[in-house]
N, CA, C and O atoms as a GROMACS GRO file, in nm:
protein
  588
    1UNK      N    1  -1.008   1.209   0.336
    1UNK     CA    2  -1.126   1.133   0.302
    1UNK      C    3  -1.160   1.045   0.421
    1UNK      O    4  -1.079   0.992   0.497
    2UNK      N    5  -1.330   1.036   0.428
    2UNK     CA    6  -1.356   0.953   0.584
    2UNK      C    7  -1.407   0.818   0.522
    2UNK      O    8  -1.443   0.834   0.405
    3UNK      N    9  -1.422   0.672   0.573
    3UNK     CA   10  -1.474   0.567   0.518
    3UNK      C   11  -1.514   0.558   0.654
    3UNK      O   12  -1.465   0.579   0.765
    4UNK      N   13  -1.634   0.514   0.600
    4UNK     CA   14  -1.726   0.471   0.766
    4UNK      C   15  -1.728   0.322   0.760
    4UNK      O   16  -1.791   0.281   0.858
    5UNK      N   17  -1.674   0.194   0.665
    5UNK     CA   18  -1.707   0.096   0.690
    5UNK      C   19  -1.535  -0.008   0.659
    5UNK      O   20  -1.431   0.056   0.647
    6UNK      N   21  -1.534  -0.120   0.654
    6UNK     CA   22  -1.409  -0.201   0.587
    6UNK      C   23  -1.458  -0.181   0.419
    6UNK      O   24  -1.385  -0.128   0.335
    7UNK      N   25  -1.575  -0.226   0.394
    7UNK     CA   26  -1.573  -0.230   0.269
    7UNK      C   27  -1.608  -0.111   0.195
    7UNK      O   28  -1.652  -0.149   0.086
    8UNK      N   29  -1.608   0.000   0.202
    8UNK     CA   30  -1.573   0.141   0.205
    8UNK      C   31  -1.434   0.175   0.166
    8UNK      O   32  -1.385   0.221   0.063
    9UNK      N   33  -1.379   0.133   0.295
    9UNK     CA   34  -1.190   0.110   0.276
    9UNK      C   35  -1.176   0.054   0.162
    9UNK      O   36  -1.132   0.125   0.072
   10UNK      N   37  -1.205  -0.075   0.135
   10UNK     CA   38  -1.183  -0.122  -0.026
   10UNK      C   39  -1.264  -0.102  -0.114
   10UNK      O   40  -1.269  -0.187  -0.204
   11UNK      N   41  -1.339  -0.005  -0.121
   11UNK     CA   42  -1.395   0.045  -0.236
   11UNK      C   43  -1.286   0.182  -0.282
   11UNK      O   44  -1.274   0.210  -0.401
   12UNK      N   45  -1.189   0.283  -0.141
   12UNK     CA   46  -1.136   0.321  -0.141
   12UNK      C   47  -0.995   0.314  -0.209
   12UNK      O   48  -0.947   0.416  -0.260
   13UNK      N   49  -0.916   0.168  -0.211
   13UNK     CA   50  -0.837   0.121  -0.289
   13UNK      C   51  -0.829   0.096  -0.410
   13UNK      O   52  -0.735   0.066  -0.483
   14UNK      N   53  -0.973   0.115  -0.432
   14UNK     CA   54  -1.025   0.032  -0.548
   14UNK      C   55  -1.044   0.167  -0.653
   14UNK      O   56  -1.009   0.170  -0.771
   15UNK      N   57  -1.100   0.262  -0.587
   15UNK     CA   58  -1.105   0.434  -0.715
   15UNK      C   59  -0.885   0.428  -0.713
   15UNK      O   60  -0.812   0.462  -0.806
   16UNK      N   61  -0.849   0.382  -0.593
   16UNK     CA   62  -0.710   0.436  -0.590
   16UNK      C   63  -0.618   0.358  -0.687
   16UNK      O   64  -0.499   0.386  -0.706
   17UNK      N   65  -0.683   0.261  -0.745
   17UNK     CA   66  -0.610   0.187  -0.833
   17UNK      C   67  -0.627   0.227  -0.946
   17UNK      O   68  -0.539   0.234  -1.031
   18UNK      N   69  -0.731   0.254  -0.957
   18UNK     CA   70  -0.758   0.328  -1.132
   18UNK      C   71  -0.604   0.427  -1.152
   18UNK      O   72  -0.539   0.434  -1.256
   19UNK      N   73  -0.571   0.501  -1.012
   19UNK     CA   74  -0.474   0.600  -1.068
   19UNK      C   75  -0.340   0.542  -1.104
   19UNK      O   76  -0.271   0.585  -1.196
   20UNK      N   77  -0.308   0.436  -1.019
   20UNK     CA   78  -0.192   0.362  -1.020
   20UNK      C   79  -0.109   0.350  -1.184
   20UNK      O   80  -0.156   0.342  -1.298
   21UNK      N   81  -0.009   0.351  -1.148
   21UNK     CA   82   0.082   0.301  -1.280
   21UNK      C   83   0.183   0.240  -1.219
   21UNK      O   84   0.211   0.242  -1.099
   22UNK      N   85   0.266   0.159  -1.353
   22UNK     CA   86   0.396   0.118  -1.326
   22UNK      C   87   0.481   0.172  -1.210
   22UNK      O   88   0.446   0.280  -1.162
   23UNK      N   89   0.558   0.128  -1.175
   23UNK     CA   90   0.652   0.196  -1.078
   23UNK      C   91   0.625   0.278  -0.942
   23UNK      O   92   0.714   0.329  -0.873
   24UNK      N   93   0.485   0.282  -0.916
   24UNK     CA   94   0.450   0.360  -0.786
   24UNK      C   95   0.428   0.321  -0.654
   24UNK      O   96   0.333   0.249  -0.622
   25UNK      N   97   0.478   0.347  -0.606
   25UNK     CA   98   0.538   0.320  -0.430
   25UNK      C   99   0.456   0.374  -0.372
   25UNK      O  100   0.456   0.496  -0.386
   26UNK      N  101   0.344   0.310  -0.277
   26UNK     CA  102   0.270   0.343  -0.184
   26UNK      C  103   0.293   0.291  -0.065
   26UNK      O  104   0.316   0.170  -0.053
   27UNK      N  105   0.290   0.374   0.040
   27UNK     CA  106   0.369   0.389   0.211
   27UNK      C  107   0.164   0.391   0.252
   27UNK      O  108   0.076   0.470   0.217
   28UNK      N  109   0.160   0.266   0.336
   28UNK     CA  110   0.043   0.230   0.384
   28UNK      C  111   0.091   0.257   0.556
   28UNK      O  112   0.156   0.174   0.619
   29UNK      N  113   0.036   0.406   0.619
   29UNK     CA  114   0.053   0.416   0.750
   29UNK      C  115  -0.026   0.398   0.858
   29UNK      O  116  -0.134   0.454   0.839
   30UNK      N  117  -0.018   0.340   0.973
   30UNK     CA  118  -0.151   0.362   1.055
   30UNK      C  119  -0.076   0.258   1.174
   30UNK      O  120   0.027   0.192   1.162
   31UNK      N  121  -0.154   0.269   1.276
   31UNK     CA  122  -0.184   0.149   1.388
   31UNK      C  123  -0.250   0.034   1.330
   31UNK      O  124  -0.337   0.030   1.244
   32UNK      N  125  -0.187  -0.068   1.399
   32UNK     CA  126  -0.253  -0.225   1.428
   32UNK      C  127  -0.391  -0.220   1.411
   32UNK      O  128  -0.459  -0.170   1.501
   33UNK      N  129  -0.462  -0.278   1.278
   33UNK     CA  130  -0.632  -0.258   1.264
   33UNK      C  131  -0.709  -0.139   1.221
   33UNK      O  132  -0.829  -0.120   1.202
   34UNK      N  133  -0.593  -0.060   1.213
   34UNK     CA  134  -0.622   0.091   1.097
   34UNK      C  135  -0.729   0.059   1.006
   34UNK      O  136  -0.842   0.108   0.998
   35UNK      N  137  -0.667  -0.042   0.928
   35UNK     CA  138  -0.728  -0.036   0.804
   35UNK      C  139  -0.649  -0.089   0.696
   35UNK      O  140  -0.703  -0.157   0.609
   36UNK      N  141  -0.500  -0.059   0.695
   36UNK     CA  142  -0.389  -0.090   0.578
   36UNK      C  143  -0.461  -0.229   0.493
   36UNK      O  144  -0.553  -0.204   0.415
   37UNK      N  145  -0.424  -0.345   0.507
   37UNK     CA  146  -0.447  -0.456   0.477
   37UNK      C  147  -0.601  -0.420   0.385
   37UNK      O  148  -0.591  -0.473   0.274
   38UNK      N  149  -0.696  -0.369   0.395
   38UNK     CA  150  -0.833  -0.318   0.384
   38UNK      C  151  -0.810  -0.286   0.234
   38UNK      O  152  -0.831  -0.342   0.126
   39UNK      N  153  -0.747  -0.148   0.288
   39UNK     CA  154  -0.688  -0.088   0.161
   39UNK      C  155  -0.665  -0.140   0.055
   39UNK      O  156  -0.729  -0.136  -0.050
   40UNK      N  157  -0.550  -0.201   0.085
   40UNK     CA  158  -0.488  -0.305   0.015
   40UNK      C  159  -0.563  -0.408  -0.062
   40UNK      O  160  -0.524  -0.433  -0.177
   41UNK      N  161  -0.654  -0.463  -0.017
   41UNK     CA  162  -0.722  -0.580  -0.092
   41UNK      C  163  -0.852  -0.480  -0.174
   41UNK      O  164  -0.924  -0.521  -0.266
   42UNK      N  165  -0.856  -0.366  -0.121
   42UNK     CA  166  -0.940  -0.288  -0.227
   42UNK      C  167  -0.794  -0.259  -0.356
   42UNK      O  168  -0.782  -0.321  -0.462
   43UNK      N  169  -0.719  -0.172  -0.316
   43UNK     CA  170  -0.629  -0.170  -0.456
   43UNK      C  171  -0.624  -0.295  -0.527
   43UNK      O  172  -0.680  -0.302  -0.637
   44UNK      N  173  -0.564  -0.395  -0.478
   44UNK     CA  174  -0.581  -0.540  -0.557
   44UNK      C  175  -0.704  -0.564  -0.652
   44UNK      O  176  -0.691  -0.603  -0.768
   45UNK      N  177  -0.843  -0.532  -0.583
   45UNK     CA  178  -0.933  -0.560  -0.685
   45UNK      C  179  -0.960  -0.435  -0.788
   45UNK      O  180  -1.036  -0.460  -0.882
   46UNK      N  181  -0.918  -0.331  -0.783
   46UNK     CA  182  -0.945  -0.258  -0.860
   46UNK      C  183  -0.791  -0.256  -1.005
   46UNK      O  184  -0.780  -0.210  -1.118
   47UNK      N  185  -0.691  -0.341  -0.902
   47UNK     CA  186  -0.580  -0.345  -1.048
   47UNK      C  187  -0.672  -0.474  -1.132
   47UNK      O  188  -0.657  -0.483  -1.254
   48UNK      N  189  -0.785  -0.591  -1.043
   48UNK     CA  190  -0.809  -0.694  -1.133
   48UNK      C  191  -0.725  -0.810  -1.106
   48UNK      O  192  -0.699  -0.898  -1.188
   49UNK      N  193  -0.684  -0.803  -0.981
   49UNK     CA  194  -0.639  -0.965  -0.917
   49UNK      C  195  -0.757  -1.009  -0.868
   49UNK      O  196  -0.865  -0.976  -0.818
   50UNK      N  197  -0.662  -1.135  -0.918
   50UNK     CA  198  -0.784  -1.245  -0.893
   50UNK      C  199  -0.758  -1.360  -0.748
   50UNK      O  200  -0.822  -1.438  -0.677
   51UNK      N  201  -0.666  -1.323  -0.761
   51UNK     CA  202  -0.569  -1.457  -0.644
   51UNK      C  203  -0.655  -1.351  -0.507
   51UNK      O  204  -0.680  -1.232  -0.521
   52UNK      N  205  -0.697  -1.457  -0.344
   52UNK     CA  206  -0.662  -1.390  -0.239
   52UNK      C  207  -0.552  -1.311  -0.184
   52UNK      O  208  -0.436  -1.348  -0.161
   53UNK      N  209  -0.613  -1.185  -0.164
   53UNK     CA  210  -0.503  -1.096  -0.132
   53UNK      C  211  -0.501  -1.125   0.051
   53UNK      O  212  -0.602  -1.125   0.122
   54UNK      N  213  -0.344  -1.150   0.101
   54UNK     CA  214  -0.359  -1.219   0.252
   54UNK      C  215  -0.257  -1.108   0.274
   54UNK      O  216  -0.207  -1.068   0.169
   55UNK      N  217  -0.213  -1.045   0.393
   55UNK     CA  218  -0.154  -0.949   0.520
   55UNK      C  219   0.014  -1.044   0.457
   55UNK      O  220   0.038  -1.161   0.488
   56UNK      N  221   0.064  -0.997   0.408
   56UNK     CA  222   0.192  -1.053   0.387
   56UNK      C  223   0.290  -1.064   0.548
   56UNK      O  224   0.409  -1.091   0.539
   57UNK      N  225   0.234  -1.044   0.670
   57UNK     CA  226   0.304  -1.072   0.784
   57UNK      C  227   0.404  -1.108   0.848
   57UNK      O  228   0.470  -1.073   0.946
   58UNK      N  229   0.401  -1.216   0.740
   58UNK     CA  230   0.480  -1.371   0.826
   58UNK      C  231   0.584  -1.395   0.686
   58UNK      O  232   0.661  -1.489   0.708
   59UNK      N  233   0.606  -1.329   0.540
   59UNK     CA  234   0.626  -1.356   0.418
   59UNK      C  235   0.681  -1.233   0.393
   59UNK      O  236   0.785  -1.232   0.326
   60UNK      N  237   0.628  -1.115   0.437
   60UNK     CA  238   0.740  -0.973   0.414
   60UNK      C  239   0.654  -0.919   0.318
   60UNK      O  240   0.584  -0.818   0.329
   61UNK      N  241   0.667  -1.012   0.200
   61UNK     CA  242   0.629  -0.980   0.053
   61UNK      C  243   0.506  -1.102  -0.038
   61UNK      O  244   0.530  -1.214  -0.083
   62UNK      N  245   0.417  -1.048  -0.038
   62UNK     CA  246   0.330  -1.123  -0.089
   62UNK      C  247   0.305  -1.047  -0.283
   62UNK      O  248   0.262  -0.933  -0.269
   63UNK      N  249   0.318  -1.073  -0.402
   63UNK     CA  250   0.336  -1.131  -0.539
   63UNK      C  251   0.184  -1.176  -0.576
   63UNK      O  252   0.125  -1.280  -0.547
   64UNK      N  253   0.126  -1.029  -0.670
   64UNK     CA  254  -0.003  -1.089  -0.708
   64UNK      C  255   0.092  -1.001  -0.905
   64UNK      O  256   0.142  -0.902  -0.959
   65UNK      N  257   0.062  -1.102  -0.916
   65UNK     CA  258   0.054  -1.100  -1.119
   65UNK      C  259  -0.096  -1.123  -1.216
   65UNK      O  260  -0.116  -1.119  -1.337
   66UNK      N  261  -0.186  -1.149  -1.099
   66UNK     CA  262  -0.297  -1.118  -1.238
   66UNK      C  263  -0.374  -1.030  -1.263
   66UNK      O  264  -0.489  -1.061  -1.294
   67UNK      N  265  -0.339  -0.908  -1.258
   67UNK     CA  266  -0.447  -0.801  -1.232
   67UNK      C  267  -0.322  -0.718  -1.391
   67UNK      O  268  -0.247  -0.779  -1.468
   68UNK      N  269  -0.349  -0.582  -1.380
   68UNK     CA  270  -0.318  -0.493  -1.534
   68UNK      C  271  -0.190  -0.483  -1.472
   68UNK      O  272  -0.097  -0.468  -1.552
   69UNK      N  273  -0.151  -0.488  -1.316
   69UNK     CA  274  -0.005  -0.426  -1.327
   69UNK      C  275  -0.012  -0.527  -1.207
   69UNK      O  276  -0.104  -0.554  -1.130
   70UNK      N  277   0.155  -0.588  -1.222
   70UNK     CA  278   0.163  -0.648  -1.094
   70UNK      C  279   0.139  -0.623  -0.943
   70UNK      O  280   0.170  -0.505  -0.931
   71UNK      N  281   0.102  -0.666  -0.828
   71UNK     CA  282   0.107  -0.611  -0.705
   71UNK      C  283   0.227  -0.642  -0.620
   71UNK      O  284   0.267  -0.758  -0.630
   72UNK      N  285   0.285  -0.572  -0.547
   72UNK     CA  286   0.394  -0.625  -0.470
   72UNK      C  287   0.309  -0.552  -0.316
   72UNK      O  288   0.307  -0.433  -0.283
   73UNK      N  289   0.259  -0.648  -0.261
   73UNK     CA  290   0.249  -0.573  -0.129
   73UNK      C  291   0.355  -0.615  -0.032
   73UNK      O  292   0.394  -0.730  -0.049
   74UNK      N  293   0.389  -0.574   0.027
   74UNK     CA  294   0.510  -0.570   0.146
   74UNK      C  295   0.444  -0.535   0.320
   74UNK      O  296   0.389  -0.434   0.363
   75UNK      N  297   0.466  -0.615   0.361
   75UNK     CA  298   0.439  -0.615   0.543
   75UNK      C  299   0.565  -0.556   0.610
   75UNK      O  300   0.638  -0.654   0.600
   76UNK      N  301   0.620  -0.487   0.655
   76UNK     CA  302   0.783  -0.467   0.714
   76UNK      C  303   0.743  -0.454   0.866
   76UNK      O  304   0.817  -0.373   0.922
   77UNK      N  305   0.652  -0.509   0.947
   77UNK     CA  306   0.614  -0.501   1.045
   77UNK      C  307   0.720  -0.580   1.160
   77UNK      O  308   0.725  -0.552   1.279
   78UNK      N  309   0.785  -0.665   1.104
   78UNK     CA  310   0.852  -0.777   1.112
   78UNK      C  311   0.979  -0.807   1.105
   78UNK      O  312   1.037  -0.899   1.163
   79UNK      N  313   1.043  -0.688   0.996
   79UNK     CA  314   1.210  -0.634   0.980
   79UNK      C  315   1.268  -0.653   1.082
   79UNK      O  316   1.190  -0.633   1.175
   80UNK      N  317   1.393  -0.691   1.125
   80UNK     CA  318   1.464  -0.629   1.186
   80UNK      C  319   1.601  -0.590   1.154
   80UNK      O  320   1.695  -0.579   1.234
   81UNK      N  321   1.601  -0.566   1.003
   81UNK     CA  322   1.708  -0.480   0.929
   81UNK      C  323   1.654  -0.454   0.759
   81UNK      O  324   1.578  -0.528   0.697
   82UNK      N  325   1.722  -0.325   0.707
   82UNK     CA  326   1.735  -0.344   0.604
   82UNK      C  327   1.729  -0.460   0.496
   82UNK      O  328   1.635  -0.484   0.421
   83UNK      N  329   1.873  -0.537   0.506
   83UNK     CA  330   1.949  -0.635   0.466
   83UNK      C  331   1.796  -0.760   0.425
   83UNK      O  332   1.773  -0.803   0.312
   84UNK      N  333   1.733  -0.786   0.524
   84UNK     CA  334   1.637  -0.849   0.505
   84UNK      C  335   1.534  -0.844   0.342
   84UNK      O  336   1.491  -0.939   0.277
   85UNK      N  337   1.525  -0.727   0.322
   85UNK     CA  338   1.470  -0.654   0.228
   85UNK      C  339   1.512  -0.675   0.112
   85UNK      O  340   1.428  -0.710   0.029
   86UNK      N  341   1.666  -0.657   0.066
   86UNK     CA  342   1.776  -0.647  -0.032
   86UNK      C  343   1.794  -0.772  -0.030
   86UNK      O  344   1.830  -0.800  -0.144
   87UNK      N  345   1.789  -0.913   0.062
   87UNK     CA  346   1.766  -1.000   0.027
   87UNK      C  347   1.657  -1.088  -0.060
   87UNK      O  348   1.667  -1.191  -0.127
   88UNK      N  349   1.579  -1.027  -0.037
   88UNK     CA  350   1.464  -1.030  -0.139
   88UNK      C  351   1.435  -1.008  -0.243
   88UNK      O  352   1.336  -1.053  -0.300
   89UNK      N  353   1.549  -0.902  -0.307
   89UNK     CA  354   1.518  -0.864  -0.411
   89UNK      C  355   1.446  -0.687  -0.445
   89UNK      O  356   1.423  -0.620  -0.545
   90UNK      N  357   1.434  -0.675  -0.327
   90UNK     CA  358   1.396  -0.562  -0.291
   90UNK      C  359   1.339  -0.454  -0.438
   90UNK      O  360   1.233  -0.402  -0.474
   91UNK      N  361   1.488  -0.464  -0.488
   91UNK     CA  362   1.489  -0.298  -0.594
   91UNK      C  363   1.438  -0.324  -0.706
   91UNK      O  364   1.415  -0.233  -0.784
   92UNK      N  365   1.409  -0.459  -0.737
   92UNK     CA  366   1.278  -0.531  -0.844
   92UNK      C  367   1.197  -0.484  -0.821
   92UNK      O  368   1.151  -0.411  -0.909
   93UNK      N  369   1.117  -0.495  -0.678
   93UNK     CA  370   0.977  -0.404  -0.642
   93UNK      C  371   0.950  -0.288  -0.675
   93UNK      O  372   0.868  -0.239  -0.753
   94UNK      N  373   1.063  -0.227  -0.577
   94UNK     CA  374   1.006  -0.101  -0.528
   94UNK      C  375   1.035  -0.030  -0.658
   94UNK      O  376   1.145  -0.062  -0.703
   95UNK      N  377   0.957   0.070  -0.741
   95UNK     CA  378   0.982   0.127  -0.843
   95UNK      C  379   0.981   0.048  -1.001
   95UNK      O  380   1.034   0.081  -1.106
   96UNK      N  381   0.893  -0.076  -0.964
   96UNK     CA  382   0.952  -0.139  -1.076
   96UNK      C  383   0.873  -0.173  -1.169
   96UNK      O  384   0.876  -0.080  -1.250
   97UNK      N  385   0.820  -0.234  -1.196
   97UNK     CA  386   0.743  -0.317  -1.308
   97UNK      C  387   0.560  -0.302  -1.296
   97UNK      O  388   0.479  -0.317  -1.386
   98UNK      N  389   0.539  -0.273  -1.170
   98UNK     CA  390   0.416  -0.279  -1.095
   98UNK      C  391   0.371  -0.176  -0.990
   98UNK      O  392   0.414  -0.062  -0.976
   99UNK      N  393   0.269  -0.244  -0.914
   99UNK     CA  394   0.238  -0.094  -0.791
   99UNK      C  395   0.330  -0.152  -0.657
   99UNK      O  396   0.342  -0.274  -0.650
  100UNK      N  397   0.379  -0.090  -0.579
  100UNK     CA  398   0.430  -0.128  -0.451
  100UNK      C  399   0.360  -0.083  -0.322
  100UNK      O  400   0.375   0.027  -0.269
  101UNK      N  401   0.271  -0.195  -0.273
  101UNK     CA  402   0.221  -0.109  -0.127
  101UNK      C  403   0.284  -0.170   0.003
  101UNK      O  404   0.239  -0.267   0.065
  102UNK      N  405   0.391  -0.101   0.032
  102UNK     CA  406   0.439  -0.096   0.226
  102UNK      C  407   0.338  -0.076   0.286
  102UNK      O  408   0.263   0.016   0.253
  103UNK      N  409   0.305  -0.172   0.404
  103UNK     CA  410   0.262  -0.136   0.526
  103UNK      C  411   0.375  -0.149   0.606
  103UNK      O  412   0.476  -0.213   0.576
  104UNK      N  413   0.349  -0.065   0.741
  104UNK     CA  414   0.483  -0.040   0.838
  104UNK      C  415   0.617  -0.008   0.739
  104UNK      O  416   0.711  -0.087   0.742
  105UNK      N  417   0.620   0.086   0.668
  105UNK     CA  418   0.733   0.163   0.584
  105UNK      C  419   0.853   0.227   0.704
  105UNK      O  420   0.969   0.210   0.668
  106UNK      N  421   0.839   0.285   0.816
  106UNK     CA  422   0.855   0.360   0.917
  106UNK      C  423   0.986   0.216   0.962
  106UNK      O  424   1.101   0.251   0.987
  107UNK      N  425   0.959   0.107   0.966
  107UNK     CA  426   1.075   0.005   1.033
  107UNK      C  427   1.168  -0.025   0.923
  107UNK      O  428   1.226  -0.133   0.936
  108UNK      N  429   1.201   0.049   0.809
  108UNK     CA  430   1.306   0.082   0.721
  108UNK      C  431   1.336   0.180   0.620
  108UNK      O  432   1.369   0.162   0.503
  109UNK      N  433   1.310   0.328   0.709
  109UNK     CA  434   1.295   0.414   0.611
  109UNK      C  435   1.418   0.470   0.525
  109UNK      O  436   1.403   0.565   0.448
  110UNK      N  437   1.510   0.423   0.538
  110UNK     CA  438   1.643   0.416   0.488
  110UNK      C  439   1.588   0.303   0.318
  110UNK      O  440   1.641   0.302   0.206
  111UNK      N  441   1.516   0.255   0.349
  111UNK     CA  442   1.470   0.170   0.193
  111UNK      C  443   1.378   0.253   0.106
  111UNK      O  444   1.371   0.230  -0.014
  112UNK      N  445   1.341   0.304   0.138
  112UNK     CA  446   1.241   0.396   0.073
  112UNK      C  447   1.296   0.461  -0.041
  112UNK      O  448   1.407   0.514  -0.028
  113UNK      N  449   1.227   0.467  -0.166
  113UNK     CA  450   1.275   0.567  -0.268
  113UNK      C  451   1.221   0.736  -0.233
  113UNK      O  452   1.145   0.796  -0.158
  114UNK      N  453   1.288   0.754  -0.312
  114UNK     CA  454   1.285   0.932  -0.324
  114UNK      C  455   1.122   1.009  -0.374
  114UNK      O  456   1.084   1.121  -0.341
  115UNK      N  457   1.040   0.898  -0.470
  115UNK     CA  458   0.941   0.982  -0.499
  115UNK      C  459   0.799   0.846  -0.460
  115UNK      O  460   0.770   0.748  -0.529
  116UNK      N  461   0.749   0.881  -0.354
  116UNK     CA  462   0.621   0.803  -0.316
  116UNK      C  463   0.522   0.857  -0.254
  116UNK      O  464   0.542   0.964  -0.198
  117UNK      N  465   0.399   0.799  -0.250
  117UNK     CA  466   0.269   0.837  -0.203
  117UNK      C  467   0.248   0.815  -0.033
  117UNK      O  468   0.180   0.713  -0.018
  118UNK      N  469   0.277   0.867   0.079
  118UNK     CA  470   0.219   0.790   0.175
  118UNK      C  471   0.102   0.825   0.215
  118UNK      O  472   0.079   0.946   0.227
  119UNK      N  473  -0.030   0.698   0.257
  119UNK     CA  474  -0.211   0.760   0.274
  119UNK      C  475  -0.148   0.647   0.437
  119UNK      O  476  -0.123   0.529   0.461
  120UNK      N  477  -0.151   0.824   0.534
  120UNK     CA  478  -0.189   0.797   0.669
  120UNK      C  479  -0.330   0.697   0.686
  120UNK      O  480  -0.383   0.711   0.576
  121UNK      N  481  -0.372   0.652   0.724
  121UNK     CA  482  -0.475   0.575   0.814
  121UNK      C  483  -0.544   0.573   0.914
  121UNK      O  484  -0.585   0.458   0.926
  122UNK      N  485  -0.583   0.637   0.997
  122UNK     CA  486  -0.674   0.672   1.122
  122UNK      C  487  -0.783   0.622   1.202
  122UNK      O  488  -0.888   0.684   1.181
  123UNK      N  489  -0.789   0.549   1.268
  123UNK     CA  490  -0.948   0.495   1.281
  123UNK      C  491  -0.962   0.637   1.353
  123UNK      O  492  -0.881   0.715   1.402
  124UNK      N  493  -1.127   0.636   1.335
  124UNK     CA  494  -1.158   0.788   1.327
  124UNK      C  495  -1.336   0.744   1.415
  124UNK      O  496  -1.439   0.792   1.366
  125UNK      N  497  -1.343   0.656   1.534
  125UNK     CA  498  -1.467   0.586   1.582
  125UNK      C  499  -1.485   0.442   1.566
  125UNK      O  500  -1.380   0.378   1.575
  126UNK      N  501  -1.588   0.376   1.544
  126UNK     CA  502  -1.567   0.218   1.566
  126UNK      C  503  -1.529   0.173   1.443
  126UNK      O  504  -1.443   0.085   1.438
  127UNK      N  505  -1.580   0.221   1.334
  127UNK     CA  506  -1.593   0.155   1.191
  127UNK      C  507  -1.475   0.290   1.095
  127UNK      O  508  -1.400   0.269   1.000
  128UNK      N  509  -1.504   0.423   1.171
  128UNK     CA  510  -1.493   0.501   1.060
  128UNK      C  511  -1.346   0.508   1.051
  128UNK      O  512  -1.277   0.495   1.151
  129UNK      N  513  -1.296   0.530   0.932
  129UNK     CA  514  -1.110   0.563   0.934
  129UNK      C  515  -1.114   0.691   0.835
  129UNK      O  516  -1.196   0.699   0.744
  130UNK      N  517  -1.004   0.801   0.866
  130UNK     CA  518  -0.955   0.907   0.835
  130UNK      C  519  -0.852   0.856   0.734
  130UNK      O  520  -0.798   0.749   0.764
  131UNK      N  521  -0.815   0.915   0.620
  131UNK     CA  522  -0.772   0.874   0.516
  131UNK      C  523  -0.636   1.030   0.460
  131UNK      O  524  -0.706   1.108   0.396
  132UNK      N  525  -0.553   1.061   0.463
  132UNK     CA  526  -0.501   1.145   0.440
  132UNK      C  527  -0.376   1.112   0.374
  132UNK      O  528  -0.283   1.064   0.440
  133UNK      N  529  -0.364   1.140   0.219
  133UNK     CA  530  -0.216   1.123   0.110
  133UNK      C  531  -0.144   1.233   0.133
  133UNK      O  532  -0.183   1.345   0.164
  134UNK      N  533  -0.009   1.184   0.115
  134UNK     CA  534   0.100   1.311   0.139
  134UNK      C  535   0.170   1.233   0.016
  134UNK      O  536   0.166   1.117  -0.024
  135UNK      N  537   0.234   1.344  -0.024
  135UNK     CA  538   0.311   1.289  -0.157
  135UNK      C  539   0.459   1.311  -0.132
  135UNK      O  540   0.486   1.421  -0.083
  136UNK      N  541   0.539   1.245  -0.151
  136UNK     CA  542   0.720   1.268  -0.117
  136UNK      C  543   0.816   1.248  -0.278
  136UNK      O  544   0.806   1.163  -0.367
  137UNK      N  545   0.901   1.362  -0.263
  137UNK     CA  546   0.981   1.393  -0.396
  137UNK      C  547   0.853   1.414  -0.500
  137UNK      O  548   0.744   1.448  -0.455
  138UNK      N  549   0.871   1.394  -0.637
  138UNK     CA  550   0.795   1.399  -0.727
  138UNK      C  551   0.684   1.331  -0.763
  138UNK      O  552   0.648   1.308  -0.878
  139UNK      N  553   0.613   1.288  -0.631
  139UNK     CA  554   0.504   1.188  -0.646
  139UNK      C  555   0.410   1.250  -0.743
  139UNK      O  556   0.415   1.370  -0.718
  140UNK      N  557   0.326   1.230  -0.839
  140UNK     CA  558   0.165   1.295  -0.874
  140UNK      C  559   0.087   1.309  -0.783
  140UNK      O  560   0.089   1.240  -0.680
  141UNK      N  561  -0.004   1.414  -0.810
  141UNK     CA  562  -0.116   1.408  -0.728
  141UNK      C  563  -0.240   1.293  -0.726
  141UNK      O  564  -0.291   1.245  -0.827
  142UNK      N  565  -0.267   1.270  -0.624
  142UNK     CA  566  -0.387   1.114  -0.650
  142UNK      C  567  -0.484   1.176  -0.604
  142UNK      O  568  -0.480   1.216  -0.487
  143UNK      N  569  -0.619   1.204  -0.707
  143UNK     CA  570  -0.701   1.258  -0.693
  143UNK      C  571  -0.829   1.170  -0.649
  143UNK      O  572  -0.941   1.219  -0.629
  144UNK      N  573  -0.796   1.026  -0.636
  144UNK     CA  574  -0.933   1.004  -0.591
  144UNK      C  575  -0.936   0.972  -0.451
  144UNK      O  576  -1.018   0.885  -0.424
  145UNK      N  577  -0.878   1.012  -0.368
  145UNK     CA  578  -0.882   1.006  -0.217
  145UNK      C  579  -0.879   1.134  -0.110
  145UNK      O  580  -0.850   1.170   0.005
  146UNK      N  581  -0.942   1.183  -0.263
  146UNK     CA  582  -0.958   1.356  -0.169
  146UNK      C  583  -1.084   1.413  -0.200
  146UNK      O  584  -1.126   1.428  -0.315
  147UNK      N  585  -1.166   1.457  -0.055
  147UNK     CA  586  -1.311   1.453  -0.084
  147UNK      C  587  -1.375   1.587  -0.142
  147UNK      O  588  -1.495   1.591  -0.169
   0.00000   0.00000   0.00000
């Protein structure tokens, strides 16, 4: 799927949340200014958070609870171990109660569960980004990010 704009991108998150359920692990991939974060605050409004959704960066893990299913977005841009992660609480997230979106998944892929969604990211020209889901172990298919 191509988005020619940012708010495109989060209109993009936003059909992608409708699919979401409990327990699903999304691997947000790309370069610095891809788009991830974009994404992201489109899924947020389409679960129905209300709080600002901010680049969890500097925090790892940023905790939105008012939308239909919790959000756990995760930054791992910043890791420099596992351990960091599991200090947190980690295995609450991932798989758990809510949706989970990693950006930079790739700086602890040893944390990763067995069945998740990852949507590559691409800038694809000035505005436009390339959008491509791969599914790992028994993920479902997510049908609204395929054109």
């Amino acid at each position: 799927m191509r988005t020619h704009s940012a708010e495109e991108t989060r209109q993009a998150g936003a059909r992608l949340a409708e699919e979401l359920q409990a327990g699903d692990v999304i691997l947000l991939e790309g370069p610095l200014g891809a788009g991830k974060s974009e994404l992201a605050r489109g899924v947020a409004l389409g679960l129905g958070v209300r709080e600002t959704v901010t680049s969890p960066s500097f925090t790892i893990l940023n905790v939105y609870t008012s939308g239909r299913l919790p959000l756990y977005h995760f930054d791992w841009y910043r890791l420099e171990s596992a351990e960091e992660l599991y200090e947190l609480g980690m295995e609450e997230y991932l798989g758990g109660d809510g949706v989970a979106l990693v950006e930079w998944p790739g700086k602890c892929p040893e944390a990763l569960p067995a069945d998740f969604a990852m949507i590559d990211i691409a800038p694809a020209g000035d505005n436009d980004r390339e959008l491509r889901v791969h599914r790992h172990g028994n993920f479902r298919v997510l049908t609204s990010l395929v054109d």
